[in-house]
ROTI-894878 format. One record per residue: residue number from 1; residue in one letter; x, y, z of N, C-alpha, C, CB in turn. Coordinates in steps of 0.1 Angstrom, whole numbers, m for minus. Glycine has a CB too. Layout:
REM ROTI-894878
{pt NUM; 'A'; {X; Y; Z}; {X; Y; Z}; {X; Y; Z}; {X; Y; Z}},
...
REM end
This chain:
REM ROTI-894878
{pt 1; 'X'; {m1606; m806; 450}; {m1611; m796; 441}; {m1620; m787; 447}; {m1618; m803; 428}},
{pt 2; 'X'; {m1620; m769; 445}; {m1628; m762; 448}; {m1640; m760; 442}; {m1624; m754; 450}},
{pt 3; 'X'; {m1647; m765; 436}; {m1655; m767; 423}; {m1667; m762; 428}; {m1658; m782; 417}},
{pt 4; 'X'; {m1675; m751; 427}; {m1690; m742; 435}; {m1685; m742; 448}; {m1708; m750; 435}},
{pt 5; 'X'; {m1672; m738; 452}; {m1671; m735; 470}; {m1667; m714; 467}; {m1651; m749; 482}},
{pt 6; 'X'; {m1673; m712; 469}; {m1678; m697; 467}; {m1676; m688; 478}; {m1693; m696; 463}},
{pt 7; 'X'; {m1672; m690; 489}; {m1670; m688; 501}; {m1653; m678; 502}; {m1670; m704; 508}},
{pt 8; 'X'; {m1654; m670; 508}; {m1643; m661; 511}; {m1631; m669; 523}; {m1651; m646; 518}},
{pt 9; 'X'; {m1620; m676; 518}; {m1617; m682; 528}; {m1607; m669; 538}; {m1609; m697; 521}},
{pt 10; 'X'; {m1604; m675; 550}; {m1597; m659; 558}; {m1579; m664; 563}; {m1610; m654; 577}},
{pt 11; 'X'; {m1577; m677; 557}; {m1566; m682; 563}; {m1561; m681; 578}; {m1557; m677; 555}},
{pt 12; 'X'; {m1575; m687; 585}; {m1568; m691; 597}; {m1579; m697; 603}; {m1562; m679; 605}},
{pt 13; 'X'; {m1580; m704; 615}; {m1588; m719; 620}; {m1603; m710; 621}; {m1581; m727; 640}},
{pt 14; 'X'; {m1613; m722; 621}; {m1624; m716; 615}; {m1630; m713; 631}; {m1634; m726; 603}},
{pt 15; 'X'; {m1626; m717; 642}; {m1632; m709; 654}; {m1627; m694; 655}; {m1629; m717; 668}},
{pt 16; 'X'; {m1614; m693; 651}; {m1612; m680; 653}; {m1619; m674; 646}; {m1600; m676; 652}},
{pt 17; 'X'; {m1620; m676; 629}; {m1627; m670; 623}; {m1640; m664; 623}; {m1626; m675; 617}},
{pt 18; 'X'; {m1647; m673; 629}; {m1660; m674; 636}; {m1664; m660; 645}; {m1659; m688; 646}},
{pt 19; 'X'; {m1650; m662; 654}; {m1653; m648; 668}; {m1647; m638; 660}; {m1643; m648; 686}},
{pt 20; 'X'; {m1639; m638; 651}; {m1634; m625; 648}; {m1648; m616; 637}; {m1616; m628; 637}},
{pt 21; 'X'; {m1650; m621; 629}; {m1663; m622; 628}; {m1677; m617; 637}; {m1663; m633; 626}},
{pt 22; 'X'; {m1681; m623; 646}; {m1690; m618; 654}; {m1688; m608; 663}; {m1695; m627; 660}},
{pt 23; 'X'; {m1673; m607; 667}; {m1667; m594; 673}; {m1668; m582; 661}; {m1650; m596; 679}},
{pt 24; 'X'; {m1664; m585; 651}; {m1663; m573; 638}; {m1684; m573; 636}; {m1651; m582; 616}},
{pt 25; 'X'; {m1687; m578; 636}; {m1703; m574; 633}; {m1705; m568; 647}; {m1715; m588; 630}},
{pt 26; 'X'; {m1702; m572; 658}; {m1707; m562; 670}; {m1702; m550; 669}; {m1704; m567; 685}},
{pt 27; 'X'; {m1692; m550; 669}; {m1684; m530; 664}; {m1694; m529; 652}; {m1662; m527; 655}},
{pt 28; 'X'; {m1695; m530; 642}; {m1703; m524; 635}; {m1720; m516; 641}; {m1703; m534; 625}},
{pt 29; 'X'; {m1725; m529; 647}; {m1736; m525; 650}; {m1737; m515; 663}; {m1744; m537; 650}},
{pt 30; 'X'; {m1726; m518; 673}; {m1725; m504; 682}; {m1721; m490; 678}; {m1717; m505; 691}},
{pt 31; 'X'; {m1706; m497; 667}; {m1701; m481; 664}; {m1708; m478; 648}; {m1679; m479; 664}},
{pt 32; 'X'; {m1714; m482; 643}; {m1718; m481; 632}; {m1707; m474; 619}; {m1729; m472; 635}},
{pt 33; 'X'; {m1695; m478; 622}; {m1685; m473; 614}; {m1672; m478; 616}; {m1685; m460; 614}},
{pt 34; 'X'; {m1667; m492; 605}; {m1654; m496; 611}; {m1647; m495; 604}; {m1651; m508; 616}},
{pt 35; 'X'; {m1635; m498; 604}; {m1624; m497; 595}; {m1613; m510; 594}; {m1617; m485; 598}},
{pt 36; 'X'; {m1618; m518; 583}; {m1612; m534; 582}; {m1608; m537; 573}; {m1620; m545; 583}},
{pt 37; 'X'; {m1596; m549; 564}; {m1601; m552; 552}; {m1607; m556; 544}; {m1600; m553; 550}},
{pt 38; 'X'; {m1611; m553; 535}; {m1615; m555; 524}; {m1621; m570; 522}; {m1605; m550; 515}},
{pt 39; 'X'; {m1614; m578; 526}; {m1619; m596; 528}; {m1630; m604; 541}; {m1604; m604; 531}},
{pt 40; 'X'; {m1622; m592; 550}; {m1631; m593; 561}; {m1649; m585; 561}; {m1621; m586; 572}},
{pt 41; 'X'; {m1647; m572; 554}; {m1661; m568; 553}; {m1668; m576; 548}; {m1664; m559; 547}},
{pt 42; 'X'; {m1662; m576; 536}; {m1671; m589; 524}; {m1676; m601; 531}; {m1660; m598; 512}},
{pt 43; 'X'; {m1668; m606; 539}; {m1675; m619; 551}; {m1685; m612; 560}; {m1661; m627; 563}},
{pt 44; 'X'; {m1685; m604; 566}; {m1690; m596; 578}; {m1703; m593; 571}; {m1681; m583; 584}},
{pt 45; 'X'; {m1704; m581; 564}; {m1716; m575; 556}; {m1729; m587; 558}; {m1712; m572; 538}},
{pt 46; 'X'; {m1727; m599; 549}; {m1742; m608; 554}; {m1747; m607; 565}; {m1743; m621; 554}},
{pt 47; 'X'; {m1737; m611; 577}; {m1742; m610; 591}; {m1745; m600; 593}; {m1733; m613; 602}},
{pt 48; 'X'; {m1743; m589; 592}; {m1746; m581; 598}; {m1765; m573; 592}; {m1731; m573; 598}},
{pt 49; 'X'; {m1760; m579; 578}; {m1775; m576; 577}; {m1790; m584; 579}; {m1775; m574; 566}},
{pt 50; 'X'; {m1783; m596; 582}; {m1794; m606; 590}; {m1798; m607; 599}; {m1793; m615; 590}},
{pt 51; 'X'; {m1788; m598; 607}; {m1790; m594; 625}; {m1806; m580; 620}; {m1766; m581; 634}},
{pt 52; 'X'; {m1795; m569; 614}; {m1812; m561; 611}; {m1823; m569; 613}; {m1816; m555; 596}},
{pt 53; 'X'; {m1824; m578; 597}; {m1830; m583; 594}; {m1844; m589; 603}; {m1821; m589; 589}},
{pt 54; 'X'; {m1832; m599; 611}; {m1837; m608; 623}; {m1848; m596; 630}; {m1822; m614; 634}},
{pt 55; 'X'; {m1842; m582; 634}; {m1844; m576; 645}; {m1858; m567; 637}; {m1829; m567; 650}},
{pt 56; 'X'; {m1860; m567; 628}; {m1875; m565; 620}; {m1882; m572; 618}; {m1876; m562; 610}},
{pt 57; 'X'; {m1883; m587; 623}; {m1892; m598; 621}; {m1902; m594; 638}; {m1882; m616; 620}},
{pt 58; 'X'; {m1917; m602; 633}; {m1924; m594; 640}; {m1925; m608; 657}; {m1941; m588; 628}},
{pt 59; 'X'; {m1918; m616; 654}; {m1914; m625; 667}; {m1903; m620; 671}; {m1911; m640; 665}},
{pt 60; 'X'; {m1904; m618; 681}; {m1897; m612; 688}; {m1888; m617; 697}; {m1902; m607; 693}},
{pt 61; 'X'; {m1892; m625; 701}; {m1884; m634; 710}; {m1875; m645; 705}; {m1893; m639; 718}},
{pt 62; 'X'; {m1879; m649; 693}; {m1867; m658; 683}; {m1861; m646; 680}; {m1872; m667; 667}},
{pt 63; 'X'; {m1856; m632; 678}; {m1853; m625; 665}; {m1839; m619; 678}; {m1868; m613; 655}},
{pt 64; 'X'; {m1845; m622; 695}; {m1834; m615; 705}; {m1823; m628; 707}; {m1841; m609; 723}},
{pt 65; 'X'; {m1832; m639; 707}; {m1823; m654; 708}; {m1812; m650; 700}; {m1831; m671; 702}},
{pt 66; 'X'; {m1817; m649; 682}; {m1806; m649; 670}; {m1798; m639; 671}; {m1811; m648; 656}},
{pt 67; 'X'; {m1801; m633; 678}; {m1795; m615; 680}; {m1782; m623; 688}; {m1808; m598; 693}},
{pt 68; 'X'; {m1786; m625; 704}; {m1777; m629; 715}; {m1768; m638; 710}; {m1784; m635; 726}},
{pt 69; 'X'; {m1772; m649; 700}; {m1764; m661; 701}; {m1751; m655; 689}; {m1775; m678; 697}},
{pt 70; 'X'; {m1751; m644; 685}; {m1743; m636; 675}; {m1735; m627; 680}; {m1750; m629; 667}},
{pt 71; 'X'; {m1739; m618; 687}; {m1730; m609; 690}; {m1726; m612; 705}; {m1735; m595; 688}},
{pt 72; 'X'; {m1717; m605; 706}; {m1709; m606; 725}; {m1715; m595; 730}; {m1690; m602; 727}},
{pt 73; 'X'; {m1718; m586; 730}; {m1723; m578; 737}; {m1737; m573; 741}; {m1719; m571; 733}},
{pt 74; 'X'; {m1745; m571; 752}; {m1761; m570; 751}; {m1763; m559; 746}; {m1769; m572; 762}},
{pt 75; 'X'; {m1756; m545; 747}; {m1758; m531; 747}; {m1759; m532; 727}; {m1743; m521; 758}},
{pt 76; 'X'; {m1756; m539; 719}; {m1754; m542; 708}; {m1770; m546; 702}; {m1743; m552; 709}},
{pt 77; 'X'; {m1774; m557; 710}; {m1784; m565; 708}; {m1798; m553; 711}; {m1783; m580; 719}},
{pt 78; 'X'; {m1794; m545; 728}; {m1806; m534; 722}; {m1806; m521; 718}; {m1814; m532; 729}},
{pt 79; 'X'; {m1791; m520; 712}; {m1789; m512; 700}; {m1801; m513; 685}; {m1774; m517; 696}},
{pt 80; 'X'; {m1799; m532; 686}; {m1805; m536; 671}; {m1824; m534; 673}; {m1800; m555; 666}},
{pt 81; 'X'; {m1827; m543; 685}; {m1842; m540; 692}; {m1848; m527; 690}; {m1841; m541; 707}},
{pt 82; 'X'; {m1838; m517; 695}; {m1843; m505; 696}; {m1846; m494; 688}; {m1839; m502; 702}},
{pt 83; 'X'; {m1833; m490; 684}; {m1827; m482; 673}; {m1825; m484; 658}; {m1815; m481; 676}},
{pt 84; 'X'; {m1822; m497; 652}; {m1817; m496; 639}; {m1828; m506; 636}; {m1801; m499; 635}},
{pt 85; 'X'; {m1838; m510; 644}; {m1848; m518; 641}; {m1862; m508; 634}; {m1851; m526; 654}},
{pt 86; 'X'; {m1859; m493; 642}; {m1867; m484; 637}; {m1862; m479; 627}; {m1872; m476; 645}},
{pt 87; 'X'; {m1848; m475; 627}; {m1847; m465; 618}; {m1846; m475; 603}; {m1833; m456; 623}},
{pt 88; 'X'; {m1845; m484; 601}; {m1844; m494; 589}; {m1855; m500; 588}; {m1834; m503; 590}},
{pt 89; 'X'; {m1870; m491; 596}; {m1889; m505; 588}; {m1893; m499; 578}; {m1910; m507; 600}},
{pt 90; 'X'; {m1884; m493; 570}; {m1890; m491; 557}; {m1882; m494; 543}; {m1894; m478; 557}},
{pt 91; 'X'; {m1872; m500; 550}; {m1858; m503; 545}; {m1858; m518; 538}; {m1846; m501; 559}},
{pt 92; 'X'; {m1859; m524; 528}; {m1858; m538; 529}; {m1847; m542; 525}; {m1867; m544; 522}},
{pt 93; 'X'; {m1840; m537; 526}; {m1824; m542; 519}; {m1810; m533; 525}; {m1825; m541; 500}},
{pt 94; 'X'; {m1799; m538; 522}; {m1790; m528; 517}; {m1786; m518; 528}; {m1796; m521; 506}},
{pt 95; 'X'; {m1783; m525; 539}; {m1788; m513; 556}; {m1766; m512; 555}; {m1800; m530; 582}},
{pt 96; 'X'; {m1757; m517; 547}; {m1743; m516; 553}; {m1739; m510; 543}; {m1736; m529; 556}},
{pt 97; 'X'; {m1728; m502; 536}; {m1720; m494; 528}; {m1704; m495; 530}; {m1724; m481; 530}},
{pt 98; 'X'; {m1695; m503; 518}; {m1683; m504; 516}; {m1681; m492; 510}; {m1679; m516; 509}},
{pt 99; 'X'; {m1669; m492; 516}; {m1661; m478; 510}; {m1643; m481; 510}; {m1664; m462; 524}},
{pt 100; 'X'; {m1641; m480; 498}; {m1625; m482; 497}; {m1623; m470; 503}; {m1617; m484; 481}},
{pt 101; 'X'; {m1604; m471; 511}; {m1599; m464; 522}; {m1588; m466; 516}; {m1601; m467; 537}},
{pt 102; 'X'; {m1582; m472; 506}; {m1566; m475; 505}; {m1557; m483; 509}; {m1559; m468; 507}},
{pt 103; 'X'; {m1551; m482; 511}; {m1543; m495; 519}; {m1532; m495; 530}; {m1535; m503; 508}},
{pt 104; 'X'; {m1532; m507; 538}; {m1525; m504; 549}; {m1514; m507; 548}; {m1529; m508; 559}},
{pt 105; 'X'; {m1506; m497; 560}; {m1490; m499; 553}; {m1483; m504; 559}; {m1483; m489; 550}},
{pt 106; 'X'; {m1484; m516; 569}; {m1475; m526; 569}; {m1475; m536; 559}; {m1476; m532; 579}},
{pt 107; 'X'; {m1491; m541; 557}; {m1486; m553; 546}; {m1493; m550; 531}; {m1491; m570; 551}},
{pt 108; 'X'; {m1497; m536; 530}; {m1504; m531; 517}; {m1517; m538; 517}; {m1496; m535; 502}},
{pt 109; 'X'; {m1526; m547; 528}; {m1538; m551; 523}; {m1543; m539; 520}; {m1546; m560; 530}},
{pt 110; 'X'; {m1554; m542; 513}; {m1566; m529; 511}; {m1582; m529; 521}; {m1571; m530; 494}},
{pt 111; 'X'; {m1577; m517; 528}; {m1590; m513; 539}; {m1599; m509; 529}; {m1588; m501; 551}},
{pt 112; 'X'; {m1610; m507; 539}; {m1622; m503; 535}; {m1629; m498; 550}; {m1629; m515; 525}},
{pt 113; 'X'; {m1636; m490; 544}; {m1646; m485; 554}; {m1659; m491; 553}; {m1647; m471; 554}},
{pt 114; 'X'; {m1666; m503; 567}; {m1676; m505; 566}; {m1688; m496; 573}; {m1676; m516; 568}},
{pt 115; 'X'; {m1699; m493; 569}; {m1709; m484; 577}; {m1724; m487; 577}; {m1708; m470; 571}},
{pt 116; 'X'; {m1731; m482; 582}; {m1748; m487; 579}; {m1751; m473; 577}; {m1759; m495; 592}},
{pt 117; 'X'; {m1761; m476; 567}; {m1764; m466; 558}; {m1777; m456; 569}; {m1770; m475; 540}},
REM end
């Protein structure tokens, strides 16, 4: 029984899931604008706002560990350090923006455009 399992499942093994995932949050935070579906943002969005998050806490050195051990890329990590750590210290919430895009036309899922605000 699924009984309070509330979770977005993605139908496929949960390591892949995992990287596809932390690869889709590293595009976001480099290119600040992706184009995915609709099931996948919805999974992605938390992470990616806990990476900010992390990257506005005033320890610093836990906040690059949680950064690193997340994304694949370093140029990503001082993307977050640098850049979206300033432009979001007054920001307490709400740093990502879904946008329906329509749907794709091999298998009709429905995209969306994820972005940081």
């Amino acid at each position: 029984m699924r009984h309070n399992k509330k979770s977005l499942k993605m139908n496929m093994q949960k390591d892949h899931a995992a990287a596809l995932l932390r690869n889709l949050a590293t595009s976001i935070i480099l290119y600040e604008k992706v184009t995915t579906t609709a099931s996948r943002a919805k999974r992605v969005q938390p992470i990616v706002e806990n990476l900010i998050t992390a990257a506005k806490t005033k320890d610093i050195m836990n906040a690059i560990r949680q950064i690193n051990e997340t994304v694949f890329d370093k140029n990503a990590g001082k993307k977050l350090m640098e850049v979206l750590k300033e432009r979001y210290k007054e920001r307490d919430g709400g740093y990502t923006r879904i946008i329906k895009t329509g749907f794709r036309s091999g298998d009709a899922a429905p995209t969306v455009s994820i972005q940081l605000v």
